[in-house]
mmCIF file of the C-alpha atoms, coordinates in Angstrom:
data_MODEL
# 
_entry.id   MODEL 
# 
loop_
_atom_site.group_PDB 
_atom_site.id 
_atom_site.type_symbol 
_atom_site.label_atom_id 
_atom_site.label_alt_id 
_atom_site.label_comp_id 
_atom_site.label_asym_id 
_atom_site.label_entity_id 
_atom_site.label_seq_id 
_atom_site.pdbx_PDB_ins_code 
_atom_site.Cartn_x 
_atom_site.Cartn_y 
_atom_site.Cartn_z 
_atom_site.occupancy 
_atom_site.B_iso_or_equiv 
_atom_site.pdbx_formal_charge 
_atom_site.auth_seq_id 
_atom_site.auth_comp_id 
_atom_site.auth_asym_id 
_atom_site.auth_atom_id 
_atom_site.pdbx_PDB_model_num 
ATOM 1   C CA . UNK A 1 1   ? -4.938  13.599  -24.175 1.00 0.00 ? 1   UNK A CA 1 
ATOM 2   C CA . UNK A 1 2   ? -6.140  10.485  -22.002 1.00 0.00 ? 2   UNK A CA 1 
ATOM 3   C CA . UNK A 1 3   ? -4.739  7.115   -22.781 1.00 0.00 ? 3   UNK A CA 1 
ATOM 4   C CA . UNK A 1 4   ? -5.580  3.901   -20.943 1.00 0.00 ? 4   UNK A CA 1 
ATOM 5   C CA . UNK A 1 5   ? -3.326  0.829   -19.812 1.00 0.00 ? 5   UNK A CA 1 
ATOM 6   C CA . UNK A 1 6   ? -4.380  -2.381  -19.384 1.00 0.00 ? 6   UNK A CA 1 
ATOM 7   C CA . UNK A 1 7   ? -2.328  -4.155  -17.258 1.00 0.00 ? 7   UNK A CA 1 
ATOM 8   C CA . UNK A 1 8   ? -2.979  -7.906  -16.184 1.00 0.00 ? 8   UNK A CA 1 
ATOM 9   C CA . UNK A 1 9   ? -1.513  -9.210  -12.464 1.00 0.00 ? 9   UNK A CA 1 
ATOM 10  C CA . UNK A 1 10  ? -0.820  -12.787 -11.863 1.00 0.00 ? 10  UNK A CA 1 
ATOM 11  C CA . UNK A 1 11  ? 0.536   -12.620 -8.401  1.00 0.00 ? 11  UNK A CA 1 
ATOM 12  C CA . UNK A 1 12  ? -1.610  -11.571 -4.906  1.00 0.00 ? 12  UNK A CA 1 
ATOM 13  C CA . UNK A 1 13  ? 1.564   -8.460  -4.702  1.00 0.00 ? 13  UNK A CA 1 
ATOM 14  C CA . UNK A 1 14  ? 3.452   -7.666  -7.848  1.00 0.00 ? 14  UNK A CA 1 
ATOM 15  C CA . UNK A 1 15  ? 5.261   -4.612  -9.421  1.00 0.00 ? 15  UNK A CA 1 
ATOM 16  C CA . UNK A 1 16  ? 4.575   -4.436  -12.981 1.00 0.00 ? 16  UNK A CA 1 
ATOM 17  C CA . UNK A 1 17  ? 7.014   -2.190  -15.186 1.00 0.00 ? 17  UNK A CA 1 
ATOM 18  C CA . UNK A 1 18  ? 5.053   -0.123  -16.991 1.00 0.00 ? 18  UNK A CA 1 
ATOM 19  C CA . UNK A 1 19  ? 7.538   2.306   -18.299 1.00 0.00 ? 19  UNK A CA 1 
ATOM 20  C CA . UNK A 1 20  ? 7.900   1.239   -21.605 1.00 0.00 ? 20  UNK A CA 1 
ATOM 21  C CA . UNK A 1 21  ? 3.794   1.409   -22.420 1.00 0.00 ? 21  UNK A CA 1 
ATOM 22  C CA . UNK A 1 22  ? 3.916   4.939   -20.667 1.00 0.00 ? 22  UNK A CA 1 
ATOM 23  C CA . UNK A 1 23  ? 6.643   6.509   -23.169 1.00 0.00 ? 23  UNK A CA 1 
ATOM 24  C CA . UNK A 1 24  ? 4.701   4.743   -25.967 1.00 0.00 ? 24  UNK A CA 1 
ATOM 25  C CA . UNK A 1 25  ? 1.982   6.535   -25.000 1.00 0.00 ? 25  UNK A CA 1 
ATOM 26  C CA . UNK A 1 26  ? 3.925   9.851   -24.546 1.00 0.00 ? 26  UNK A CA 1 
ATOM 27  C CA . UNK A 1 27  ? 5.274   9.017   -28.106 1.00 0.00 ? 27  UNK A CA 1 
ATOM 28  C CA . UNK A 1 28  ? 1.884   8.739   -29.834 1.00 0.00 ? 28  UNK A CA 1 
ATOM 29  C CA . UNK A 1 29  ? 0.929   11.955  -28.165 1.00 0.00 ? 29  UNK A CA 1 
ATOM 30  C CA . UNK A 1 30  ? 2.982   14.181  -30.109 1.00 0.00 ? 30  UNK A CA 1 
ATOM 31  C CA . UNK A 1 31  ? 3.914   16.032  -27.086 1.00 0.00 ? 31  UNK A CA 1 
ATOM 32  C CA . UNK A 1 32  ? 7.423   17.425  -27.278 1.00 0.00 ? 32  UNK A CA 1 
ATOM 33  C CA . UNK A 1 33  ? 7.404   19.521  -23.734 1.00 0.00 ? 33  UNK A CA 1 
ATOM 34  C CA . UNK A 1 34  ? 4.730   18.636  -20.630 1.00 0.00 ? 34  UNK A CA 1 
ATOM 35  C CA . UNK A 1 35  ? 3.703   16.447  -18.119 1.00 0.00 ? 35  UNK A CA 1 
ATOM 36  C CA . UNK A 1 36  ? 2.278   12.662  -17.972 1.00 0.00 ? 36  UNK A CA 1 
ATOM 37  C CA . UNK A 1 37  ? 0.169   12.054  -15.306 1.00 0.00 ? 37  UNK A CA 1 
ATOM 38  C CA . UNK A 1 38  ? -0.478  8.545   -14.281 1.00 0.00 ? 38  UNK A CA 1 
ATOM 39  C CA . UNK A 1 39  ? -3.503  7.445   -12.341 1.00 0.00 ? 39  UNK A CA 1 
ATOM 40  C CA . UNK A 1 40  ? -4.811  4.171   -11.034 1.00 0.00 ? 40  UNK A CA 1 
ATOM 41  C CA . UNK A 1 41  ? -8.480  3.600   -10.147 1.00 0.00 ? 41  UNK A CA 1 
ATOM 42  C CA . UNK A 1 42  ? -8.098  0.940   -7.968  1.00 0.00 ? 42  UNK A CA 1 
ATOM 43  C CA . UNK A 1 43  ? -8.345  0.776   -3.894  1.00 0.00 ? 43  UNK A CA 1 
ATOM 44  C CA . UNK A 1 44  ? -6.062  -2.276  -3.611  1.00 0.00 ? 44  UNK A CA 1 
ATOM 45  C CA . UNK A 1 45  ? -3.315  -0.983  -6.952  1.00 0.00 ? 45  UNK A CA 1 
ATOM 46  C CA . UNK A 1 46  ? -1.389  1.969   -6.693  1.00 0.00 ? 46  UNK A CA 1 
ATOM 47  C CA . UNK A 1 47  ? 1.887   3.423   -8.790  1.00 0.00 ? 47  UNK A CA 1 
ATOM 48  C CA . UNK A 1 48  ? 5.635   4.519   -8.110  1.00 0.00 ? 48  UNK A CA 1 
ATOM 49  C CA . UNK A 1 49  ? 8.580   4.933   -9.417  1.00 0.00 ? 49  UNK A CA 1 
ATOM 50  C CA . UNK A 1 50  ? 11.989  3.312   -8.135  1.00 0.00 ? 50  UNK A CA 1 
ATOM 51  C CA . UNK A 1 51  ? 15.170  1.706   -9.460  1.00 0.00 ? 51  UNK A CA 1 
ATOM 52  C CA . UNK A 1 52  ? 14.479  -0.826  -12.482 1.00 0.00 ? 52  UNK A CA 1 
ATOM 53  C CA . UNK A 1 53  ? 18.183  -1.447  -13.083 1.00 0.00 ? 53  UNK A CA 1 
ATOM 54  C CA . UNK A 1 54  ? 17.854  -4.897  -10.946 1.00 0.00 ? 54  UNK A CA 1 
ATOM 55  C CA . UNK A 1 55  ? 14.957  -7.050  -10.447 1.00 0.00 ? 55  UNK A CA 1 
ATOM 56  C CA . UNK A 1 56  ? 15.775  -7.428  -6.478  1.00 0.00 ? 56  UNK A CA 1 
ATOM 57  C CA . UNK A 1 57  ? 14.708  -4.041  -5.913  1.00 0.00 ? 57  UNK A CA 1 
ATOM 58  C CA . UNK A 1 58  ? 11.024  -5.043  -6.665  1.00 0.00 ? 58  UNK A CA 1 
ATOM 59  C CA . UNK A 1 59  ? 11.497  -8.110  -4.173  1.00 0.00 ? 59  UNK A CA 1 
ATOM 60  C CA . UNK A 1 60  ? 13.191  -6.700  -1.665  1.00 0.00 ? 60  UNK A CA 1 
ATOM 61  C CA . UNK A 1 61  ? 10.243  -4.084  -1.355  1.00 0.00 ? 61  UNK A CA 1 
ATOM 62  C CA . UNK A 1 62  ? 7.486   -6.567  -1.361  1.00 0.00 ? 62  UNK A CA 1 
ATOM 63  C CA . UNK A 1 63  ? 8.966   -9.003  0.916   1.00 0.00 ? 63  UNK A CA 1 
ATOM 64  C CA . UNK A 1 64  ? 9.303   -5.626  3.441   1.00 0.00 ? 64  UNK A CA 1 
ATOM 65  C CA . UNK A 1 65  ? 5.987   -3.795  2.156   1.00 0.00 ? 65  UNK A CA 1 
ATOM 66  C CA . UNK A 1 66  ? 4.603   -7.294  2.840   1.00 0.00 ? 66  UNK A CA 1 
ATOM 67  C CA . UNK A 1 67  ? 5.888   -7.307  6.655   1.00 0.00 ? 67  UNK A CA 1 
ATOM 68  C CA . UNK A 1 68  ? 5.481   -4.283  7.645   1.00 0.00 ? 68  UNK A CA 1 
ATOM 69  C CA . UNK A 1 69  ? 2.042   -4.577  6.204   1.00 0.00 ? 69  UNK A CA 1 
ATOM 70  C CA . UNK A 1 70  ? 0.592   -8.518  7.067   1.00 0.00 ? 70  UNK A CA 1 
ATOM 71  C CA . UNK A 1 71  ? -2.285  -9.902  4.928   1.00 0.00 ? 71  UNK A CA 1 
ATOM 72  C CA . UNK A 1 72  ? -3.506  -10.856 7.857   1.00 0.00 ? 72  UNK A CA 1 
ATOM 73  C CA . UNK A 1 73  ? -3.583  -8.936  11.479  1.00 0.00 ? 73  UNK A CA 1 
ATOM 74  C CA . UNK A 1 74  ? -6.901  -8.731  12.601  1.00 0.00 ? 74  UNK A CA 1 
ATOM 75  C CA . UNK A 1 75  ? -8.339  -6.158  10.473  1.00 0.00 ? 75  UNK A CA 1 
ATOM 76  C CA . UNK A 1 76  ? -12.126 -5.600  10.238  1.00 0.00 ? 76  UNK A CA 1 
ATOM 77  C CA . UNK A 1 77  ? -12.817 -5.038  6.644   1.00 0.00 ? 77  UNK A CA 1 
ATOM 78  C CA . UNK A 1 78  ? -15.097 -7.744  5.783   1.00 0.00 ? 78  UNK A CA 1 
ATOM 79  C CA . UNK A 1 79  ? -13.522 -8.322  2.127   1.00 0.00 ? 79  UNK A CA 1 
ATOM 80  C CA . UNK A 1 80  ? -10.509 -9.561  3.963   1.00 0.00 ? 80  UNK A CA 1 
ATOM 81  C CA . UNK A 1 81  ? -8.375  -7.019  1.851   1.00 0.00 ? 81  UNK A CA 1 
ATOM 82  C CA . UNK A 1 82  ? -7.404  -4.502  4.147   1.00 0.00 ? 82  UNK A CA 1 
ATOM 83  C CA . UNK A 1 83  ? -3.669  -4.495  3.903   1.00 0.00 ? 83  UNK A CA 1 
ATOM 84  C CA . UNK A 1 84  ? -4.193  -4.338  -0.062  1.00 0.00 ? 84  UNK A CA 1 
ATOM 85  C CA . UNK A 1 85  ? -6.357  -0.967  0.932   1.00 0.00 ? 85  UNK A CA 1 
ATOM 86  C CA . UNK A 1 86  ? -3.184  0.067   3.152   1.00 0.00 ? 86  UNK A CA 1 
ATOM 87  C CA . UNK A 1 87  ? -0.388  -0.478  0.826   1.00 0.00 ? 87  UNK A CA 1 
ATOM 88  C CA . UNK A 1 88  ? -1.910  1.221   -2.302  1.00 0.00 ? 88  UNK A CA 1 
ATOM 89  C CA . UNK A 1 89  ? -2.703  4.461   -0.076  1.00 0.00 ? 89  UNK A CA 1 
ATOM 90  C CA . UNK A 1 90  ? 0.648   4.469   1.101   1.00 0.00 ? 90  UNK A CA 1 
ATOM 91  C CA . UNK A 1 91  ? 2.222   4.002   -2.086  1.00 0.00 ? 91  UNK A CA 1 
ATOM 92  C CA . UNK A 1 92  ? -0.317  6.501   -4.164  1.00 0.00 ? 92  UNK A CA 1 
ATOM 93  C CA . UNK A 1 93  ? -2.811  6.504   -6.686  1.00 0.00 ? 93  UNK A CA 1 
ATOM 94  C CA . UNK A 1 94  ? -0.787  8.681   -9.124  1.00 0.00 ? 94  UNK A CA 1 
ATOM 95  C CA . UNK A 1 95  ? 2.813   9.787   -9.996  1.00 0.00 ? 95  UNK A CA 1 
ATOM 96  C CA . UNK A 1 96  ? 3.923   13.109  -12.639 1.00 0.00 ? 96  UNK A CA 1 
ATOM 97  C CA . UNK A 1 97  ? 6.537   12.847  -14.944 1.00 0.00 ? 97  UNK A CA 1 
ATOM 98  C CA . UNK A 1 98  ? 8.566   15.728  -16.526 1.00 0.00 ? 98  UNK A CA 1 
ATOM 99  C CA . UNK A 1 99  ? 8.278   15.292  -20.339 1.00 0.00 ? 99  UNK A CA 1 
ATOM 100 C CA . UNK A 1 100 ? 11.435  16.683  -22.063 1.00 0.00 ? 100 UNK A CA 1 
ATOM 101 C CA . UNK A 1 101 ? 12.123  16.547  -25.865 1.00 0.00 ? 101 UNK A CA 1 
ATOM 102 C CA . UNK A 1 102 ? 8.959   13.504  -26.542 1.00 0.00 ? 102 UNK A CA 1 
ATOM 103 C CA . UNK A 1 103 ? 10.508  11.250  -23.207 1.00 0.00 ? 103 UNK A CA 1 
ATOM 104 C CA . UNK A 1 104 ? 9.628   10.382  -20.240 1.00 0.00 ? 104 UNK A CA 1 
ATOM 105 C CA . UNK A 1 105 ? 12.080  12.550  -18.202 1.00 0.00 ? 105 UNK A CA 1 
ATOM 106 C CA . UNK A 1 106 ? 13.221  10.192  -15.385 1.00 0.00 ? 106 UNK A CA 1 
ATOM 107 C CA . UNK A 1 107 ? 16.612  9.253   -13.677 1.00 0.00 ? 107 UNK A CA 1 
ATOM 108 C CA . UNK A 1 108 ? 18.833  6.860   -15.299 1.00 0.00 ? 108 UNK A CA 1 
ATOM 109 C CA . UNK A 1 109 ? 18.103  3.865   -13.011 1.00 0.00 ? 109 UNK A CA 1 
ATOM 110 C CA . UNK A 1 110 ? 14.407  4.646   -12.525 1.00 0.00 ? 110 UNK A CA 1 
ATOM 111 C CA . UNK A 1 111 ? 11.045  2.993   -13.639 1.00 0.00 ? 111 UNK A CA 1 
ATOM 112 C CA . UNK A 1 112 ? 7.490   3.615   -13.144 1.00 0.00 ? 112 UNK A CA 1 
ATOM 113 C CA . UNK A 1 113 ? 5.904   0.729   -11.553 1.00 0.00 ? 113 UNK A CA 1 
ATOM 114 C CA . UNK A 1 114 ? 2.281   -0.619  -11.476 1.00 0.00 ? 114 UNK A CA 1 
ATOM 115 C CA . UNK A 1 115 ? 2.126   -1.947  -7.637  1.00 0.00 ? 115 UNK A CA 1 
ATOM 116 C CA . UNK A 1 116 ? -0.688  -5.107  -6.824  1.00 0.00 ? 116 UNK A CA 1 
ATOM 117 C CA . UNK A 1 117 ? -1.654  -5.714  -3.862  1.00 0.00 ? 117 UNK A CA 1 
ATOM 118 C CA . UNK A 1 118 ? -4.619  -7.817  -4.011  1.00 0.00 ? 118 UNK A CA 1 
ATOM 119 C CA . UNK A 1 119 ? -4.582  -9.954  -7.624  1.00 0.00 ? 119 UNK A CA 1 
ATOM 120 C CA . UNK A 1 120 ? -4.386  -11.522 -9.351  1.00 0.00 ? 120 UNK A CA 1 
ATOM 121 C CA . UNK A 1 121 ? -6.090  -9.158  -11.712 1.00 0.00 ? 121 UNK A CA 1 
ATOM 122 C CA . UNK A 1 122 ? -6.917  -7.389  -14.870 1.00 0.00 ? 122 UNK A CA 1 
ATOM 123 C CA . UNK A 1 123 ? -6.438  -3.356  -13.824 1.00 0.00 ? 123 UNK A CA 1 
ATOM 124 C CA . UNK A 1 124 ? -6.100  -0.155  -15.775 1.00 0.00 ? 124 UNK A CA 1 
ATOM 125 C CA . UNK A 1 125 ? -3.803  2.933   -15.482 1.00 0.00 ? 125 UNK A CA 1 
ATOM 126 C CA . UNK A 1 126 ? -4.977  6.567   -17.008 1.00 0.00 ? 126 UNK A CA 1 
ATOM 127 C CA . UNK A 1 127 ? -2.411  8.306   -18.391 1.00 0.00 ? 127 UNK A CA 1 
ATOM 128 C CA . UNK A 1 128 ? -2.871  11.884  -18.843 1.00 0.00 ? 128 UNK A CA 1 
ATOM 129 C CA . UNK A 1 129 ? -0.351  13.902  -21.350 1.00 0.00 ? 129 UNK A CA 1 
ATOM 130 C CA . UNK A 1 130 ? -0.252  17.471  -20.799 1.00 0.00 ? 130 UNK A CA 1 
ATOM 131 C CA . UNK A 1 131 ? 1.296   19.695  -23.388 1.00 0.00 ? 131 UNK A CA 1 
ATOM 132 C CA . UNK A 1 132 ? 3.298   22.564  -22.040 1.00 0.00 ? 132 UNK A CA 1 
# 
């Protein structure tokens, strides 16, 4: 089963909790036992999952994603969006997710996160339920 997210930026980096729309989805499904696969189709977006317990988690990695990674340092891509390229392959384009009696089976503190790096924006996220 294929599902798609719509999720809307406002910010040039952001991490968007998406957790709650990807267990919907798992819901609707039906699907007691398998795997949800989540894929962005974006060059400049990627996903991961991390602690959603506290919102300085998200800050504290874009303020360091964001200096290890400078919007600008001489790169050559005429867009002028090369460290948006960067961060989303470093991060990933997907994630897979244990699904365990209808949830999302993930650790107590963790979330799955939608990751912007060059928005604001209106993107999309597949997500793929597997029954198993």
């Amino acid at each position: 089963m294929n599902f798609t997210l719509n999720v809307k930026t406002n910010m040039q980096t952001q991490l968007i909790d998406i957790t709650n729309q990807v267990q919907k989805v798992v819901g609707e499904s039906g699907v007691k036992e398998g795997i949800c696969i989540i894929f962005i189709p974006h060059t400049t977006a990627a996903v991961t999952i991390n602690e959603n317990a506290d919102e300085d988690v998200k800050t504290d990695i874009l303020k360091e994603i964001n200096k290890v990674i400078p919007f600008s340092d001489g790169y050559r891509h005429m867009e002028g969006n090369s460290a948006a390229h960067i961060k989303a392959s470093l991060f990933g384009f997907s994630d897979q997710i244990i699904i365990q009696n209808g949830k999302l089976l993930l650790g107590t503190w963790q979330g799955i996160y939608f990751c912007e790096f060059d928005g604001p924006r209106s993107r999309k996220a597949y997500v793929k339920i597997i029954s198993g």
